[in-house]
C-alpha positions as CSV (number, residue, x, y, z in Angstrom):
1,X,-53.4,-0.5,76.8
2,X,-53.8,-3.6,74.8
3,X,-50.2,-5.5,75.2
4,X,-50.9,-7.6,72.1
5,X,-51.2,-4.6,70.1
6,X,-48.2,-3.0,71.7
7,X,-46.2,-5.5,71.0
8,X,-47.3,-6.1,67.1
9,X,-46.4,-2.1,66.9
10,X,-42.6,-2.5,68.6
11,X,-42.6,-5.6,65.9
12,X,-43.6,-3.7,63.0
13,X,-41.2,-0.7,64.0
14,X,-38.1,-3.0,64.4
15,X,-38.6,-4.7,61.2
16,X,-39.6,-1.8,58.8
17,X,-36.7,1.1,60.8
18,X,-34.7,-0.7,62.8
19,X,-36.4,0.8,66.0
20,X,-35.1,-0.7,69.2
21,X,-36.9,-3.1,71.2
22,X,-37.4,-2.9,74.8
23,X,-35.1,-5.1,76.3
24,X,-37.0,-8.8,77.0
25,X,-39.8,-8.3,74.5
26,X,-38.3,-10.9,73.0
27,X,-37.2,-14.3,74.8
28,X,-34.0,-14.7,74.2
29,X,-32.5,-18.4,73.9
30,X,-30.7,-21.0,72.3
31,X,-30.0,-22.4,69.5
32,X,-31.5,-19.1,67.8
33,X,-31.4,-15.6,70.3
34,X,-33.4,-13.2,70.2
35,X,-31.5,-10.8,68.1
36,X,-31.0,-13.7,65.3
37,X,-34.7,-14.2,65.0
38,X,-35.5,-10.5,64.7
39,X,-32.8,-10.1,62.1
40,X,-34.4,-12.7,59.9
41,X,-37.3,-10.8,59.8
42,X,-35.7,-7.0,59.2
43,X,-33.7,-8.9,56.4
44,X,-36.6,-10.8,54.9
45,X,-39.2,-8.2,54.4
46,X,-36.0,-5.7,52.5
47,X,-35.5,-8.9,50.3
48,X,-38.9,-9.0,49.3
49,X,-39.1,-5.5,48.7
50,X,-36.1,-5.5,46.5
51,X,-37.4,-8.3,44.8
52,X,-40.7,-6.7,43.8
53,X,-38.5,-3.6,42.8
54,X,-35.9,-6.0,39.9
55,X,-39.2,-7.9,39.2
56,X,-40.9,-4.4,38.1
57,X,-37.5,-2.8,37.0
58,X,-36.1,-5.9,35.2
59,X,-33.7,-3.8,32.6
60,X,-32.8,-1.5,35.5
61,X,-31.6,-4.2,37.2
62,X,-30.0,-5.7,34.4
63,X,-28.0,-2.6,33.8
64,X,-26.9,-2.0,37.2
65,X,-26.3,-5.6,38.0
66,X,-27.2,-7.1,41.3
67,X,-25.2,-5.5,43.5
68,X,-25.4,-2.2,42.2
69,X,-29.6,-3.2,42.0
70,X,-29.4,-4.3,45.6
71,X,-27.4,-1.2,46.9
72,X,-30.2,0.6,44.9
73,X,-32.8,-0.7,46.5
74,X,-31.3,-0.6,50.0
75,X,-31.4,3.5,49.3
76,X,-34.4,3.5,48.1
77,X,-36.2,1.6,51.1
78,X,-34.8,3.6,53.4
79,X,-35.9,6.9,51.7
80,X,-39.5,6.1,50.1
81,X,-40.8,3.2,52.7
82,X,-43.6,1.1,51.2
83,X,-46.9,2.8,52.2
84,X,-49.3,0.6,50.2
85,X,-51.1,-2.8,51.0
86,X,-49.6,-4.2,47.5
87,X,-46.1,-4.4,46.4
88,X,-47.4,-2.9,42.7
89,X,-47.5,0.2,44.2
90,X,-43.9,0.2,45.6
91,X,-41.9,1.3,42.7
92,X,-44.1,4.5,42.0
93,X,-41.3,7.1,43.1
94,X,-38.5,5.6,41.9
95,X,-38.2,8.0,38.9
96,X,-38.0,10.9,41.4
97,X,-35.3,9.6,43.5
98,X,-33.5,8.4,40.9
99,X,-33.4,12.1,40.1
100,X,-32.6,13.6,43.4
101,X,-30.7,11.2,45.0
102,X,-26.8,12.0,45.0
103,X,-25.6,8.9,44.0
104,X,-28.1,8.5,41.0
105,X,-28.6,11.9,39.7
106,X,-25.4,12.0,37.5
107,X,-26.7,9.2,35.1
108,X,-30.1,10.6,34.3
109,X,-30.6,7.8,31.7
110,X,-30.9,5.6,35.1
111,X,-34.5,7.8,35.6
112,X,-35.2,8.0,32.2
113,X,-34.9,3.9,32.3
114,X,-37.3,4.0,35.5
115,X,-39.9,5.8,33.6
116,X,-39.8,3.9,30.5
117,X,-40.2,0.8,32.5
118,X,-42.7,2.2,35.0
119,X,-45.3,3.0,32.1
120,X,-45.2,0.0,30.7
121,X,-46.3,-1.6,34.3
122,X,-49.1,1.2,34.2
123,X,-50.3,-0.1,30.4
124,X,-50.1,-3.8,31.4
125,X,-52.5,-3.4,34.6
126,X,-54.4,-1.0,32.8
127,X,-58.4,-1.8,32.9
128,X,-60.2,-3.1,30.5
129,X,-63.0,-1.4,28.5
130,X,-65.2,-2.2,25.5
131,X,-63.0,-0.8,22.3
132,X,-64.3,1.1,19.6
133,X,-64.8,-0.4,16.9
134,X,-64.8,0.4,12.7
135,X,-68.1,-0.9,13.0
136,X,-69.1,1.5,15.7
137,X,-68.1,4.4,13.8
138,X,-70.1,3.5,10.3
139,X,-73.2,4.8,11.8
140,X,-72.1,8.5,12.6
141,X,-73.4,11.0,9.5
142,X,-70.5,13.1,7.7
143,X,-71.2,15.9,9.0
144,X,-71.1,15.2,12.5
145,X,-67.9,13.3,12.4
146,X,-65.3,17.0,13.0
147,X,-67.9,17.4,16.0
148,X,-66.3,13.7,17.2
149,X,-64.3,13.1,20.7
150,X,-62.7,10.1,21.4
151,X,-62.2,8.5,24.4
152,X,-58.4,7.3,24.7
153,X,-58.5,3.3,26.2
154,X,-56.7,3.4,29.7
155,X,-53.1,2.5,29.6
156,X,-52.3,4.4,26.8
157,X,-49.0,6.6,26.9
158,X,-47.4,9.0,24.8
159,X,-43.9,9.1,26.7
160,X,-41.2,12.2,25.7
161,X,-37.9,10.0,25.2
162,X,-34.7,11.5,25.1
163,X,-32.8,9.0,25.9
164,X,-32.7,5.4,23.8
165,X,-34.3,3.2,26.5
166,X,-36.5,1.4,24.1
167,X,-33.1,-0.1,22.3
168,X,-31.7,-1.4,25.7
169,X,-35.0,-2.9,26.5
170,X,-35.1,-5.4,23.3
171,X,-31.5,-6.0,24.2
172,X,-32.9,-6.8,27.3
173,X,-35.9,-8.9,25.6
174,X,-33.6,-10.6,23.3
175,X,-31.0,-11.6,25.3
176,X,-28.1,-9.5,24.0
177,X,-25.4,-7.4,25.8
178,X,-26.9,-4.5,27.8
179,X,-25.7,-0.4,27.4
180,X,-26.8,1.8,29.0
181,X,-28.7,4.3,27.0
182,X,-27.4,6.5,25.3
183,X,-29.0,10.3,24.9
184,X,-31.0,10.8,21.6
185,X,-30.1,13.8,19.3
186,X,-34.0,14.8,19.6
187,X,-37.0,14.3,21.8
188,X,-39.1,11.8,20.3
189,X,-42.5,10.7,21.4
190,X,-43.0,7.1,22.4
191,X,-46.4,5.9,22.2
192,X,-46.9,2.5,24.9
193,X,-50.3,0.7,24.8
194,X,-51.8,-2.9,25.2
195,X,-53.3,-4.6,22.9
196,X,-54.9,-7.9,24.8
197,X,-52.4,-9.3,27.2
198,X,-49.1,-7.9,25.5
199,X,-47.5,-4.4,26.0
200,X,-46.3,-2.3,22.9
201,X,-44.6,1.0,22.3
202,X,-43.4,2.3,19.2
203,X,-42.0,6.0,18.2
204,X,-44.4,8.4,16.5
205,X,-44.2,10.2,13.5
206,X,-44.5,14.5,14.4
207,X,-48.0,14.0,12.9
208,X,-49.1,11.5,14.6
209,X,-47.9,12.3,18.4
210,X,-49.8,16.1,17.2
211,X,-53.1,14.9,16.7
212,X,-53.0,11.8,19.1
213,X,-52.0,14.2,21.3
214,X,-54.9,16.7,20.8
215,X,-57.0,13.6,21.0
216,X,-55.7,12.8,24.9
217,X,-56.7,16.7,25.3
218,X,-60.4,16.1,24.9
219,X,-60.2,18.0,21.7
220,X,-62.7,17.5,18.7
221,X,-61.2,15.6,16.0
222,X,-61.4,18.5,13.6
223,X,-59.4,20.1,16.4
224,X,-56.7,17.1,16.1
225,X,-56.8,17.5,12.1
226,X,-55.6,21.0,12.4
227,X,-52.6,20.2,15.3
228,X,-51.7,17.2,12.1
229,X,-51.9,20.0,9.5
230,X,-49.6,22.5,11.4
231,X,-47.2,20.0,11.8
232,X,-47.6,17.4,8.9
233,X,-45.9,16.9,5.4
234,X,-48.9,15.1,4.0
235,X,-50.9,18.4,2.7
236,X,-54.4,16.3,3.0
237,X,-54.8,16.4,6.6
238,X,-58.1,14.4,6.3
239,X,-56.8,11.9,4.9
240,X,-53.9,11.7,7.1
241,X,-56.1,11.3,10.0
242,X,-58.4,8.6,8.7
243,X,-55.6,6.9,8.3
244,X,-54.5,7.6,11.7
245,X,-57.7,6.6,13.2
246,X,-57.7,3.5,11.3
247,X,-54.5,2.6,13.0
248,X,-55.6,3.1,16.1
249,X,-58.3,1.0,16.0
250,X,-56.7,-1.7,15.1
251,X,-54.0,-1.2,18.1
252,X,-57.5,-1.0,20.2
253,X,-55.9,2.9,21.5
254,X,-59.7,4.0,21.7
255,X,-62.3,3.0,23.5
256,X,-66.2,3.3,24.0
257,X,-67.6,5.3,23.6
258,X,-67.3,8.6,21.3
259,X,-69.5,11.5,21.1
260,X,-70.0,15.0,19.6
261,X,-68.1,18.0,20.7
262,X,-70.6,20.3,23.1
């Protein structure tokens, strides 16, 4: 038995579940006993925890306040304990127990807050790839362009909203008093990307979300064209597209490189 290691294990359990400690594994003493010192740590590592949590979740925690944040956190270390070497990954369930969790599960705009907020973590540490380009796409013959697939630039989202999260979050942004968020007549898509070092999201038009959409699938962008037509007021679907795709090259949504459909 290695009594170093022993000891970092009973340390480890104490401060991350409260487990007991053999009595005189720690010296007791003044000015600070034993149990004082321990409870610095226990204390210390759930502060840092729910401080990772309101710096991911900031309009969560704006809503909720800080008490009801903290008392938030508090349940949701002790049901989903950190299992990761990095804090980024802590807040990844959130979403879930927000939904399952009895004291939560009434205000489902509370989860639909946690995703909303969540994806636009996963867009801002997204990697980061060589675009495509106008430029890049000049060469490709007429004929082989239906035959095209385009890869999607990681970090890009489209996110179902029903609820209005995106309005509380520029409250948020700007300053002004925050609402909770209020349940939308209509699903609407949400598209979330970055562009450089700054996240954006924006609603999409029913065309748009249908052949961005199809695009995410892997499907050939004459493929995409005819989910835009079924769907689209604009009867030249072609043009519709180009027009799409010139968008979303300027947002840098699509990276290198394309190729033809097999």
């Amino acid at each position: 038995m290695n009594a170093l290691a022993d000891f970092q294990r009973a340390l480890a359990g104490h401060v991350l579940t409260g487990e007991a400690l053999a009595p005189g594994l720690i010296v007791d003493g003044d000015p600070f006993p034993a149990a004082r010192r321990l409870a610095v740590y226990h204390s210390a590592y759930r502060l840092r925890l729910t401080e990772a949590l309101a710096a991911d979740f900031p309009l969560l925690c704006g809503l909720l306040g800080e008490d009801g944040f903290a008392r938030l956190a508090a349940d949701y270390i002790a049901a989903c304990p950190s299992r990761s070497f990095t804090l980024r990954d802590f807040g990844h369930a959130l979403a879930d127990f927000l939904a399952h969790h009895e004291r939560y599960r009434r205000r489902p705009w509370l989860r639909a807050t946690a995703i909303f907020e969540w994806s636009l973590l996963a867009a801002f540490d997204a990697a980061d790839v060589a675009h495509l380009r106008m430029a890049d796409l000049a060469g490709v013959p007429p004929a082989q362009f239906p035959r095209l697939r385009f890869r999607i630039a990681p970090g890009v989202q489209v996110l179902r909203l029903r609820w209005n999260v995106p309005q509380a979050w520029r409250a948020l942004q700007e300053g002004t008093a925050l609402e909770p968020p209020q349940r939308l007549p209509a699903g609407v898509d949400c598209l979330i990307w970055r562009r450089e070092e700054r996240v954006y999201f924006r609603t999409l038009p029913l065309d748009e979300a249908a052949l961005l959409k199809a695009l995410m699938k892997g499907r050939s962008f004459a493929a995409g064209c005819g989910a835009l037509a079924r769907v689209g007021v604009d009867a030249d679907a072609g043009r519709r597209a180009a027009e799409l795709l010139t968008t979303w090259l300027a947002d840098t949504l699509l990276a290198m490189p394309c190729g033809n459909a097999e």
